[in-house]
C-alpha positions as CSV (number, residue, x, y, z in Angstrom):
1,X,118.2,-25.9,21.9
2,X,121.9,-25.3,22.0
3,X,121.7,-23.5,25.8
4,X,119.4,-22.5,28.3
5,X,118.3,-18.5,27.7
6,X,119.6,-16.2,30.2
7,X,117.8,-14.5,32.9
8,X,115.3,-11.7,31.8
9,X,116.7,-8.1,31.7
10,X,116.3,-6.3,35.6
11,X,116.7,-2.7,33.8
12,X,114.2,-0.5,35.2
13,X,112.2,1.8,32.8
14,X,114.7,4.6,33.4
15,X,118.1,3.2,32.5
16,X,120.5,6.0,34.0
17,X,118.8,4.9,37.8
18,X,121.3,2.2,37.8
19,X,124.2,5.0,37.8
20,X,122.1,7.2,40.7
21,X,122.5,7.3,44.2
22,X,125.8,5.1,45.6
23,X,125.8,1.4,43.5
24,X,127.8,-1.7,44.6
25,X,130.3,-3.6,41.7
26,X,127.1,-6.2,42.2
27,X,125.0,-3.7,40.4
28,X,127.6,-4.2,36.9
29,X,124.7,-6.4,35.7
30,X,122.2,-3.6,36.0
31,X,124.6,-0.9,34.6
32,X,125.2,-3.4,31.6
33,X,121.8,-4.1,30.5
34,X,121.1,-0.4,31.4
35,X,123.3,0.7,28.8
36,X,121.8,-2.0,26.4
37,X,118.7,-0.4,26.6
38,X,119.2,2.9,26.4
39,X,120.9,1.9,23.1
40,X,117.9,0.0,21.6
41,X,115.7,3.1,22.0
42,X,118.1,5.4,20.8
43,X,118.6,2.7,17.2
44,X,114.8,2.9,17.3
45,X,114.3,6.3,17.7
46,X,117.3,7.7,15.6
47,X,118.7,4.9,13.2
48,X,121.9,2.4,14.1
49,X,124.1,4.9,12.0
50,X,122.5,8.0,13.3
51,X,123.5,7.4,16.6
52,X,126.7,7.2,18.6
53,X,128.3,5.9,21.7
54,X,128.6,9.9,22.8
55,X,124.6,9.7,22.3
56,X,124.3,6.9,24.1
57,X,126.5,8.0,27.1
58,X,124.7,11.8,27.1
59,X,121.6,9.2,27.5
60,X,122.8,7.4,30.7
61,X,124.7,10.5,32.0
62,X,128.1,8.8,32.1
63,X,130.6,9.4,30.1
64,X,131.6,7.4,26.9
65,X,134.5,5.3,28.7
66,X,131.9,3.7,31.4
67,X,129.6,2.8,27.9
68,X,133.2,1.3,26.6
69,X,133.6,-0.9,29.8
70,X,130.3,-2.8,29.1
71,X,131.0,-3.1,25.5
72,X,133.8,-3.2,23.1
73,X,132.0,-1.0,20.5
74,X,129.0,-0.2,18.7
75,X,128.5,-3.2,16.6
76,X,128.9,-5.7,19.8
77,X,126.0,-3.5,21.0
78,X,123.6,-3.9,18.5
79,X,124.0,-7.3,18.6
80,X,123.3,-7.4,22.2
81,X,119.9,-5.8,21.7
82,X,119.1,-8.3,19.4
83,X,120.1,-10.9,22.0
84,X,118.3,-9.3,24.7
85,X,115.0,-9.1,23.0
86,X,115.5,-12.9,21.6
87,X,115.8,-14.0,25.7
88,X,112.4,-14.1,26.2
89,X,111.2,-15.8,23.3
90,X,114.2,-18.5,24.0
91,X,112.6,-18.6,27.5
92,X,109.2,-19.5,26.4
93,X,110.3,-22.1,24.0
94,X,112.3,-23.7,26.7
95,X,109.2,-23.6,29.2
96,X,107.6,-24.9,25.9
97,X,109.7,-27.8,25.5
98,X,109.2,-29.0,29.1
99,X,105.4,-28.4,29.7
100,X,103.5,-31.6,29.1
101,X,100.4,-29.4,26.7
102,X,98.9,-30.2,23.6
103,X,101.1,-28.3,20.7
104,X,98.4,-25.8,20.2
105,X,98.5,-24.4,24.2
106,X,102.2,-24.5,24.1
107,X,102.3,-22.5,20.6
108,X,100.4,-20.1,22.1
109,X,102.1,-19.4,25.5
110,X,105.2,-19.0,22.6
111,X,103.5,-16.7,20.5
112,X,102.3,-14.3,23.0
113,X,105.5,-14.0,24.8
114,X,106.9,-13.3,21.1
115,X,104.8,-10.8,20.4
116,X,105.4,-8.7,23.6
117,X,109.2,-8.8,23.2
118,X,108.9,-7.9,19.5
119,X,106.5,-4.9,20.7
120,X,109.4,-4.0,23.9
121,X,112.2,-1.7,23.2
122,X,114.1,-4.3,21.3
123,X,111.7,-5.0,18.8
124,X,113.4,-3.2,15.8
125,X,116.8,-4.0,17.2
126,X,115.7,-8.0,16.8
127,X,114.2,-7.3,12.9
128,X,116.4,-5.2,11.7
129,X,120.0,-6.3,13.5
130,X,121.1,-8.7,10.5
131,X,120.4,-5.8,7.6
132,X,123.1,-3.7,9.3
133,X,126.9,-3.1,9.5
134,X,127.4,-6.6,11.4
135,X,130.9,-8.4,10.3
136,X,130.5,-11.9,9.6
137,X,130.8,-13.7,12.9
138,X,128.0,-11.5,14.4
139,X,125.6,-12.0,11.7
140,X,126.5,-15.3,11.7
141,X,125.6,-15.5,15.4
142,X,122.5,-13.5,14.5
143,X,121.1,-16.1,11.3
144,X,121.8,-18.9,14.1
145,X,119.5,-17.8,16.7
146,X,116.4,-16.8,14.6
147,X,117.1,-20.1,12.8
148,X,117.0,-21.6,16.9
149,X,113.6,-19.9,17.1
150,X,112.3,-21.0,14.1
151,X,113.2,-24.8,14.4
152,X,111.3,-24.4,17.9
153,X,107.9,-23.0,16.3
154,X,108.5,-25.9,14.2
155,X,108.4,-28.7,16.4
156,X,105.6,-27.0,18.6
157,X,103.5,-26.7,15.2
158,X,104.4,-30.7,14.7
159,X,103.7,-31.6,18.3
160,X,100.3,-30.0,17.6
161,X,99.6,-32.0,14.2
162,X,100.5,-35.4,16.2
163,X,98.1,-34.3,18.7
164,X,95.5,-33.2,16.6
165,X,95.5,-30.4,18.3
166,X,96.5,-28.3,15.3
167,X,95.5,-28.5,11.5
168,X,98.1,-26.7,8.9
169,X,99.3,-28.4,5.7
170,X,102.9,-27.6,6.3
171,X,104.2,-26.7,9.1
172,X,107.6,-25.0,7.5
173,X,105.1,-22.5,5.9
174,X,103.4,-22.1,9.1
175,X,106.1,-20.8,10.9
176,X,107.0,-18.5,8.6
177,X,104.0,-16.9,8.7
178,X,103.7,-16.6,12.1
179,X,107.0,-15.2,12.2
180,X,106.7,-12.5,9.7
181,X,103.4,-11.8,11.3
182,X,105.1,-11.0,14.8
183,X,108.1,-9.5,13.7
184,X,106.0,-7.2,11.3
185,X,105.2,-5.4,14.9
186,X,108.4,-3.6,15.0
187,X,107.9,-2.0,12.3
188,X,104.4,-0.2,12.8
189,X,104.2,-0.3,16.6
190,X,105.1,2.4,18.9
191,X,104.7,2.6,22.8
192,X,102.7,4.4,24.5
193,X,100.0,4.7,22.1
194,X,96.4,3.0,22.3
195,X,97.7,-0.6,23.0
196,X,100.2,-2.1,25.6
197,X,102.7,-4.4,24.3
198,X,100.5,-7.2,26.7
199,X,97.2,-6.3,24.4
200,X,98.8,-6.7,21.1
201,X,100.1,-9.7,21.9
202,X,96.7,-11.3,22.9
203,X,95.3,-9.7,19.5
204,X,97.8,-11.3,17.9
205,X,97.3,-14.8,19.6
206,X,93.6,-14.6,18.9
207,X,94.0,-14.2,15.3
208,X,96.7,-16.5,14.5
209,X,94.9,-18.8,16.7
210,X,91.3,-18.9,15.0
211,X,92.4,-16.5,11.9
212,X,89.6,-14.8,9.4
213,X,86.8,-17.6,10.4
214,X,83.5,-16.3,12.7
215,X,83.6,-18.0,15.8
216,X,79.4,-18.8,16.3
217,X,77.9,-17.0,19.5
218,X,81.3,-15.5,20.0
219,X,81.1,-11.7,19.5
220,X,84.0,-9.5,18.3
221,X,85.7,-7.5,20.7
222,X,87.9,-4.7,20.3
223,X,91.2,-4.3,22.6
224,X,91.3,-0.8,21.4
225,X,91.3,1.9,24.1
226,X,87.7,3.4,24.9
227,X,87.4,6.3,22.4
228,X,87.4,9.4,24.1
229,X,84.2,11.4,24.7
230,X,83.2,14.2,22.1
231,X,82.9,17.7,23.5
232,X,80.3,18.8,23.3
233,X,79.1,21.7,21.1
234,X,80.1,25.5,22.0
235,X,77.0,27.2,22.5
């Protein structure tokens, strides 16, 4: 891989804290990926073109120059929600690359850690970042990175035929469907609802793991929340 990933975001699940209370100039770190954040949700929840840097600052409760000191403008920003989301999955393929596992227990240490980033806040940020108005150096950037995470499943998938720890007839094809099986999670999931980001990614790794196939003596379990008790009848 061309560099180590960066250190995971330390944002805590309400960005504008960072701007509360009295803050050090240590705390730019926090106020950056703070405002990184708070942008991905807002793109999720409203559209890249529907929202603004005014948005984004009414967000944070700062005013649109502090959003301007952390970035240049709002297609820099988008592009660092992709990259923010991407960090984790570029940590686990490092930690993949190091670990001394089959190819099959590394793969799957890769695909869950995938799956939960692709389910966090920058999920559609790291789908949908290349179909928007990026200029050519930061989709370029963009292409280049997935193509980083793709040649990683890659070799993980290959590590796992030499071991025998994995059967698939061609690995290329296998990664793309893992791929557009993970990233398909932006699009339908939404937090706060039934599963945890953590629970669809173990569904996830089960099924790519063992697929459609019954597993003999191994029953089927649902990760679905228990279903709420009827009421009963009104007299």
């Amino acid at each position: 891989m061309a560099d180590a990933p960066r250190p995971p975001l330390r944002t805590a699940d309400d960005p504008a804290a960072a701007w509360r209370g009295r803050r050090r100039r240590q705390d730019h770190g926090n106020k950056r990926d703070a405002v990184i954040r708070t942008a991905a949700r807002a793109f999720d929840a409203q559209g890249y073109h529907n929202t603004s840097l005014d948005d984004i600052a009414t967000a944070l409760g700062v005013t649109k120059p502090t959003v301007y000191y952390y970035v240049p403008n709002k297609e820099q920003l988008l592009f660092e929600c992709f990259r923010a989301g991407l960090e984790p999955i570029r940590a686990a393929l490092h930690r993949a690359e190091q670990s001394a596992g089959s190819g099959r227990d590394r793969l799957r240490d890769v695909i869950r850690d995938y799956a939960v980033a692709i389910a966090s806040d920058y999920g559609w940020c790291m789908v949908r970042a290349e179909h928007q108005d990026l200029g050519a150096a930061l989709s370029g950037q963009v292409k280049t990175l997935k193509s980083e995470i793709d040649r990683g499943i890659r070799r993980l998938l290959q590590a796992g035929l030499a071991d025998g720890s994995i059967a698939v007839r061609d690995p290329k094809l296998a990664a793309f469907a893992i791929a557009g099986a993970l990233n398909w999670i932006a699009h339908w999931y939404r937090a706060g609802r039934t599963l945890s980001p953590e629970q669809v990614a173990d569904s996830f790794v089960d099924f790519l793991e063992h697929g459609l196939a019954p597993r003999q003596g191994a029953p089927l379990v649902s990760v679905a929340a228990k279903p709420r008790r009827k009421r009963a009848a009104a007299p």
